[in-house]
C-alpha positions in Angstrom: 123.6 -216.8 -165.5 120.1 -215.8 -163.9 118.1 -218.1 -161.7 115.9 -218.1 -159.3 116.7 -218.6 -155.6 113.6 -220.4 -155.0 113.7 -224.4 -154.6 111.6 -224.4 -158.0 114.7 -222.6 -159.4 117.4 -224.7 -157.3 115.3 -228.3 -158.6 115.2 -227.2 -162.1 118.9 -226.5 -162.2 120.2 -229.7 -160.6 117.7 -231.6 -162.6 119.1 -230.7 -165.9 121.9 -233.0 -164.6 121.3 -236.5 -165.5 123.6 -237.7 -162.7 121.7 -235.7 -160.1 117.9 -235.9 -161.3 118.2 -239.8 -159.9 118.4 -238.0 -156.4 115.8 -235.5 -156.9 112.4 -235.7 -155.2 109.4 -234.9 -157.9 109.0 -231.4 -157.3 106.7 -228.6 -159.1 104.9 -225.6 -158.4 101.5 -226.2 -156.2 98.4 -225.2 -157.3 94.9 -227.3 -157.7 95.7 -229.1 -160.6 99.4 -230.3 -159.2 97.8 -231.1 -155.7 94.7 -233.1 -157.4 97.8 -234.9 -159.9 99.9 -235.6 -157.1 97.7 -236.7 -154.6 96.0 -239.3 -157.5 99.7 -240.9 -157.4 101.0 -240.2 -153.8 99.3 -241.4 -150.2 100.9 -238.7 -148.9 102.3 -235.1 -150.5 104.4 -232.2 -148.6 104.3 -228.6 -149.7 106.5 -226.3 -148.7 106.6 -222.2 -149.6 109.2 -221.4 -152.5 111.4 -219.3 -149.8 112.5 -220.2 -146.1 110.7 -222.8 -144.1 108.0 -224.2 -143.1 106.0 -226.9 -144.7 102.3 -228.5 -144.7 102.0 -232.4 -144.5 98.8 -233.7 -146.5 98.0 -237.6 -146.3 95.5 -239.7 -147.5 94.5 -242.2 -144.5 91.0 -243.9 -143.7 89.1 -242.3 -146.8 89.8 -238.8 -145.8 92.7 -236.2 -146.3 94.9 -235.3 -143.2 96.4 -232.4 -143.0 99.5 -231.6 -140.6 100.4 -228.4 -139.9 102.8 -227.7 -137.0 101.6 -230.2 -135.5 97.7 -229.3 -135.6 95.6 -231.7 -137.6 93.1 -231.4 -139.5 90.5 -233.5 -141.6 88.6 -233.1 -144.6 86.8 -235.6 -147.1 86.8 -234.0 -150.3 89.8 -233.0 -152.6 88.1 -229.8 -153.5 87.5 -228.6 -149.4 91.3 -230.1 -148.9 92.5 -227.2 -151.9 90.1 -224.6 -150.2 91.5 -225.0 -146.7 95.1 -225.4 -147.8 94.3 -221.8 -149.7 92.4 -220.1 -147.6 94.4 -221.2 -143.8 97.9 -223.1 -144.6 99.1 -221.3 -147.6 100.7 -218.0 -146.9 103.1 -217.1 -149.6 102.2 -216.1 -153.4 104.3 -219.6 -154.7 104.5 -222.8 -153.3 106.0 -226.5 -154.4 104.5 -230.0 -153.8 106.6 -233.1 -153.1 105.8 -236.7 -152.6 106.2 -237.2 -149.1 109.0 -240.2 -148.7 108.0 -242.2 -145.5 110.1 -244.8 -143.2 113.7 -242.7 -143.8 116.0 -244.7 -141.1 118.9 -241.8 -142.0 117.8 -238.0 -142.6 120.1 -235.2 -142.2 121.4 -232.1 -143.2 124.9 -231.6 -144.9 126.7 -228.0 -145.0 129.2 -227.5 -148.0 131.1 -224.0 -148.2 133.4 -222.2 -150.4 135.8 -219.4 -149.5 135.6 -217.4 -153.0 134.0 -218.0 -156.3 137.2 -220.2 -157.6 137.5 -222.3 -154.5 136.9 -226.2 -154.4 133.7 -226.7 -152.4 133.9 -228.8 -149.1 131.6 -230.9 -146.9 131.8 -229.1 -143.7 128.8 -230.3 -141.1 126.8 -233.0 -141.4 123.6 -232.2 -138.8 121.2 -235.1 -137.6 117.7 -233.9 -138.3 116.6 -236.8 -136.7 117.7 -239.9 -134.7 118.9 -243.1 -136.2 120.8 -245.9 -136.1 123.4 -247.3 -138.3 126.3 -250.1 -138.7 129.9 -247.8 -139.0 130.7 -249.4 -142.3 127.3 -248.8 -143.7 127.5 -245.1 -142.5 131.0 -244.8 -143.9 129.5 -246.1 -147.3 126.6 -243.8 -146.8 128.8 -241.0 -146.1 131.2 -241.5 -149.0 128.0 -241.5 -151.8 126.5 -238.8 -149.8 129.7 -236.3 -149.8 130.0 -237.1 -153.9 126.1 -236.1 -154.5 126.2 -233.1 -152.7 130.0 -231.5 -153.7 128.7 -232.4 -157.5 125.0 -230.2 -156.4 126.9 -227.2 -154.9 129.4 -227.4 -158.0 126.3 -227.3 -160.3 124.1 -224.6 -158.0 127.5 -222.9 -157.7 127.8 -221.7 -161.6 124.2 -220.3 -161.1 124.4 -218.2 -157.7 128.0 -216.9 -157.7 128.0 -215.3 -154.7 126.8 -218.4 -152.1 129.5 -219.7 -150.8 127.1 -221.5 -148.1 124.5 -224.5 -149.3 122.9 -226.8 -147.4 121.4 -229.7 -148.4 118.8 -232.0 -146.8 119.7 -235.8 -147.1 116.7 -238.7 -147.2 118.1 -242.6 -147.1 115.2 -244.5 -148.5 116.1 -248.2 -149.5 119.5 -247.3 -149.8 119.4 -244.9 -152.2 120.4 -240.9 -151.4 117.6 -238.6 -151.7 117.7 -234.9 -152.0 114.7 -233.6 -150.7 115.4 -230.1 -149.9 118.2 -227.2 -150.7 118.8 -223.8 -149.3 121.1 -221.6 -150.2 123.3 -219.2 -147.4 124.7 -216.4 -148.6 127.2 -214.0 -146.7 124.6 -212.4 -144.5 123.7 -215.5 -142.6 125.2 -216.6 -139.6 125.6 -220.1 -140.8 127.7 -219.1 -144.0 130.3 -216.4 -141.4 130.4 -219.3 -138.8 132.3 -221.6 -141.9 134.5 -219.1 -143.1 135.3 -218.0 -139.4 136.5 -221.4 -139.0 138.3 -222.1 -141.7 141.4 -220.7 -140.3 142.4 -222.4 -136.8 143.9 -219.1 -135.8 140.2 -217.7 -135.7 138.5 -221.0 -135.3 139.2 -221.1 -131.6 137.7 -217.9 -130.7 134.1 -219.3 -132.2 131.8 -221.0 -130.0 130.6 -224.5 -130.8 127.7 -223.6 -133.4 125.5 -226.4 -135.1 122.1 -225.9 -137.5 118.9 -226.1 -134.9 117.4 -229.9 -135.0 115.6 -232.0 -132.5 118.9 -234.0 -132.6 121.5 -230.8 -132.1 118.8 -229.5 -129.0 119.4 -232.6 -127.0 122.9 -233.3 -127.7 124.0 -229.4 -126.8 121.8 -229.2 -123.9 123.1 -232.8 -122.4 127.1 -231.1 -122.8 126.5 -227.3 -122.0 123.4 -227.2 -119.8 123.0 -223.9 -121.5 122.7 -223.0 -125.5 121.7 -219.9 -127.0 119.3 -220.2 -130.3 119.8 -217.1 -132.9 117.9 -216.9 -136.5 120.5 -217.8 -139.2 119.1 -214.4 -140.6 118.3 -211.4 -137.9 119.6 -208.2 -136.8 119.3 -206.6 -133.7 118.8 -209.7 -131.5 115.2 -210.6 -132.7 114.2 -214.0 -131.9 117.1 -214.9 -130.0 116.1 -217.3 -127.2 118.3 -219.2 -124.2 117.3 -222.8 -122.8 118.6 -223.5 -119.2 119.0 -227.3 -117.9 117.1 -227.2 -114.7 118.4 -229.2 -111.6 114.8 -230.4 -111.3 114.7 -232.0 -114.8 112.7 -228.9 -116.2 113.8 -226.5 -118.8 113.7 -222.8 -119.2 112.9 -221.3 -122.2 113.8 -217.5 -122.0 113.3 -214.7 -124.5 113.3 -210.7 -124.5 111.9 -210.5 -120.6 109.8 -213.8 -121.0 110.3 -217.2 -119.6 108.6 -220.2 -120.2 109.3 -223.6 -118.1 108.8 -226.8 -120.1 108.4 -230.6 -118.9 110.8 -232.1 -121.7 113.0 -231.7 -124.6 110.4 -232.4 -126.8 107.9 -230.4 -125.3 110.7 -227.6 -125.9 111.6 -228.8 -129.6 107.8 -228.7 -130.3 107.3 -225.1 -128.4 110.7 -223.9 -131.3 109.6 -225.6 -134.3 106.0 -224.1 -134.0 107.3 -220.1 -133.1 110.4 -219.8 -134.3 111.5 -222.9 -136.5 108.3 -221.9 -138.8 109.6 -218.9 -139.3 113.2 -219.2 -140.4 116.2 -221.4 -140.0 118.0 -221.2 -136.7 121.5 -222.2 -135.2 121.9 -223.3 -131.8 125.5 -222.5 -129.6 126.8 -223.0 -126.5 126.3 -220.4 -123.9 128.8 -218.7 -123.2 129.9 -217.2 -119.5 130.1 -213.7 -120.4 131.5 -211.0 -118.1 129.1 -209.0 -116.6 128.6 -205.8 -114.5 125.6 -206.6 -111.4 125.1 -209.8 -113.2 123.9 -208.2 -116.4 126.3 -209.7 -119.5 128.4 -207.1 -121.3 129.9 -207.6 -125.1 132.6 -205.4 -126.8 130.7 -203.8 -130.0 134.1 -203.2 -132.4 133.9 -201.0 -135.8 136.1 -202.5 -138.7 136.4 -200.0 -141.8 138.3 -200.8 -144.8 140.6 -197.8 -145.4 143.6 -197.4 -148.0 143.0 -201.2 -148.8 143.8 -202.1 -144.8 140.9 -203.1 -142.0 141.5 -201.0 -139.3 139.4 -200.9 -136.0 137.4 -197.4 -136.1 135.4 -197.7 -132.8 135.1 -199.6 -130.0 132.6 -199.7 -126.7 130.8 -202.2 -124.4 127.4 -202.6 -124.2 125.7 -203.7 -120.8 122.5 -206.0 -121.4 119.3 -204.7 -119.3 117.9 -206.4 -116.3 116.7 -209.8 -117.0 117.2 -209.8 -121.0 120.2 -212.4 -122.4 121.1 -210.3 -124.9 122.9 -206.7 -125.3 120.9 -205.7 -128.3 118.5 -204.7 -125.3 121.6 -202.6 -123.4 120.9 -200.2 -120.0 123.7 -198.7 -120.5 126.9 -198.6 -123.1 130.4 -197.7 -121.4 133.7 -196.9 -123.1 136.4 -200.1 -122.6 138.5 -198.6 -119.8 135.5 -197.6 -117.8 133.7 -201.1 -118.5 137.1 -202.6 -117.5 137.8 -200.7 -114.3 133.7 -201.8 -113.2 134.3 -205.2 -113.5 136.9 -205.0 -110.9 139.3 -207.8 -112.4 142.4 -206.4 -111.3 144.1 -209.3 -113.0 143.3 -208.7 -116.6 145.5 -206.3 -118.6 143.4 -203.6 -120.5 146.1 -202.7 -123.1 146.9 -206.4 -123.3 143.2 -207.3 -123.9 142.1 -204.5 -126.2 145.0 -205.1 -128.4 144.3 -208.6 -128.8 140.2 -208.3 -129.2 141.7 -205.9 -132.1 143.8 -208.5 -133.5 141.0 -210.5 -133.5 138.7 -208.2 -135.6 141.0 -207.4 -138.2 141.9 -210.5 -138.7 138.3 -212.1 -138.8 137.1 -209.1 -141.4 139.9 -210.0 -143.4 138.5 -213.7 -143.5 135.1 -212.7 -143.7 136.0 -210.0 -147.3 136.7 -213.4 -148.9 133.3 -214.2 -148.7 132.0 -210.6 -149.3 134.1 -208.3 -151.3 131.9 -205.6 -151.5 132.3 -204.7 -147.4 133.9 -202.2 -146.2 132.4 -201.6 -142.8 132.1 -204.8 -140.0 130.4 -204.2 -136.7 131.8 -207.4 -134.2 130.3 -208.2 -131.3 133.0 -209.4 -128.9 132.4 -211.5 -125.8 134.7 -212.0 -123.0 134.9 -213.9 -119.5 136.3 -212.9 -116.3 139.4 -215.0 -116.6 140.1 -213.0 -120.1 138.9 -215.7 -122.5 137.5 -214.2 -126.0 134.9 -215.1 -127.8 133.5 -213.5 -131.5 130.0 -213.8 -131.1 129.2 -212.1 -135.0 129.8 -209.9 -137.3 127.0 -207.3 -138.8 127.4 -206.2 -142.1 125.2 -203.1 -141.5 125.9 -202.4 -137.3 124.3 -199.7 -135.8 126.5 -197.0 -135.5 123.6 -194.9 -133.7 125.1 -196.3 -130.2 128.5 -194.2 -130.8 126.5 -191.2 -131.2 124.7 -191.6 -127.5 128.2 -191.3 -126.0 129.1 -188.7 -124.1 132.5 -187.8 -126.1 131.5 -188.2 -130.2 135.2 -188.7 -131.2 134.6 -192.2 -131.5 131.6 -191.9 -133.2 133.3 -189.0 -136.0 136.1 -190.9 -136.6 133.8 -193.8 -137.8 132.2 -191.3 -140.1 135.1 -189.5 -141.3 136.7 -193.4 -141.8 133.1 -193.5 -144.5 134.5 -190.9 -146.6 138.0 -191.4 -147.1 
């Protein structure tokens, strides 16, 4: 069965439903007609683009038409200047939908379900506060129960239409105590958010993934009061693009640090404000603890380890470590990429075995790209990128579907980099 993957498609399906349509939010396509109809019945409408994030916030107050964007407000009188500005400066996809905006929401939240395969039950696997709120432990545990049942009977529904999502997740409104669904967005294989739940759903891998949650106001504050330090990554991106760090400052400050760039903010909401206009506009994000990485003259290294599927078995194919530049967070941006033994004997940690480590980092891979083929049967090729610390402790930071393999070909010796090619072939 054909759909589409927008949220017009998503809405239509679960409202042919009659047991879901009771939890839908009105939804259609915007244009002037649906903004002049909804606006005659609504004080205030949200629209939102049919892909990714993002959203514009128009409300009737005072006689005139507010429109919230990002934060930045602006006012108009007239319906038809409100269409022309939303047009001509807020709209910036070909579709969009409109939505009654639901006001006064004590409980808002979003709820991750995931499935390993096609045939698998789904499961509720993260509930993420989107914002704060409080409420009795029965009531939530009522709440929760209703919630989990709406949402398992969604992804079951979604499920028969996009086979190959094993990842949906959904965002909850409480309004007068009935469940609202006011938004759904679907993760497939490729996102970060969709490998982090199959990762984990064996404990012998789950322990070598760091603490990873969906990017709210609620997850910035909570991960930055327990690890002082959290790394921020685009549920979608390659090559380390918008990846950003926030440090805990002694003085009560925050650093926000990107690329070579570092910004010092006041508060956690001046910081939440700073993400949800530059990056949080843009796409969805995850946000992780930071973890202490080895490094060589205090520049953080990562193992980059090639998986290939050959004669039906993952074997690893390739292996070296990458050395982040001066000042960047992130290896993507590397000064200088080493073989294991060399990066080993650099770091000067007599303690830790080499064979020892590099058999179990291997271990590791294989067994995490057998995990991750359940929810991707067409892969063949993984590239992991492998953190360590100094006391030996490993970490799987991702897995790339489609890894550069340009890296192997800047080594001196090219046998690493012909065996990954002659690997291709067979």
């Amino acid at each position: 069965m054909k759909a589409s993957r927008g949220r017009i498609g998503q809405y239509r399906i679960l409202k042919s439903v009659e047991s879901l349509s009771k939890h839908l939010i009105e939804t259609e396509l915007f244009s002037k007609s649906t903004l002049f109809k909804f606006l005659d019945k609504y004080t205030a409408v949200v629209i939102k683009p049919v892909f990714g994030p993002g959203e514009v916030c128009v409300a009737f107050k005072n006689r005139t038409f507010q429109i919230t964007s990002n934060d930045n407000v602006t006012t108009v009188d007239e319906k038809e200047d409100l269409y022309h500005h939303l047009v001509c400066h807020e709209i910036n996809q070909k579709y969009h939908i409109i939505q009654p905006r639901l006001l006064s929401s004590p409980f808002q939240c979003y709820i991750t379900v995931h499935r390993s395969v096609e045939s698998d039950e789904w499961s509720l696997k993260s509930v993420t506060g989107k914002s704060h709120y409080k409420l009795g432990k029965f009531f939530y545990l009522y709440l929760y129960k209703m919630i989990k049942t709406v949402v398992i009977r969604s992804a079951q529904k979604l499920g028969e239409f996009f086979l190959h999502c094993n990842t949906i997740v959904f965002d909850i409104l409480l309004i007068n105590r009935g469940i609202w669904i006011a938004d759904s967005v679907l993760h497939f294989p490729v996102s970060k958010w969709s490998q982090y739940h199959e990762l984990t759903t064996i404990a012998s891998l789950s322990r070598y993934i760091p603490v990873t949650e969906l990017l709210t106001e609620v997850t910035l504050k909570n991960f930055l009061n327990k690890y002082n330090e959290v790394i921020m990554k685009p549920c979608n991106g390659q090559h380390g693009i918008g990846i950003v760090q926030i440090m805990k400052k002694d003085s009560g400050t925050y650093e926000l640090h990107t690329g070579r760039k570092k910004l010092t903010k006041s508060s956690l909401e001046e910081i939440y404000r700073y993400m949800k206009e530059n990056y949080l506009s843009k796409k969805d994000y995850l946000i992780q603890q930071k973890l202490p990485l080895a490094s060589i003259d205090d520049c953080p290294l990562d193992v980059r380890v090639i998986t290939q599927k050959c004669n039906s078995e993952w074997i690893v194919t390739g292996k070296l470590v990458k050395v982040a530049a001066k000042d960047f967070i992130i290896t993507n941006a590397a000064q200088k990429l080493l073989t294991f033994k060399d990066a080993i004997n650099d770091l000067n940690i007599s303690h830790l075995n080499i064979n020892r480590l590099e058999l179990k980092i291997d271990k590791i891979c294989i067994s995490a790209s057998r995990q991750l083929e359940n929810n991707n049967a067409e892969i063949h090729l993984i590239g992991f990128d492998i953190g360590f610390t100094s006391q030996g402790l490993i970490w799987v930071i991702e897995g790339n579907y489609k890894p550069d393999l340009s890296m192997f070909h800047r080594m001196d010796d090219k046998t690493i980099y012909k065996n990954i090619l002659k690997a291709q072939k067979d």
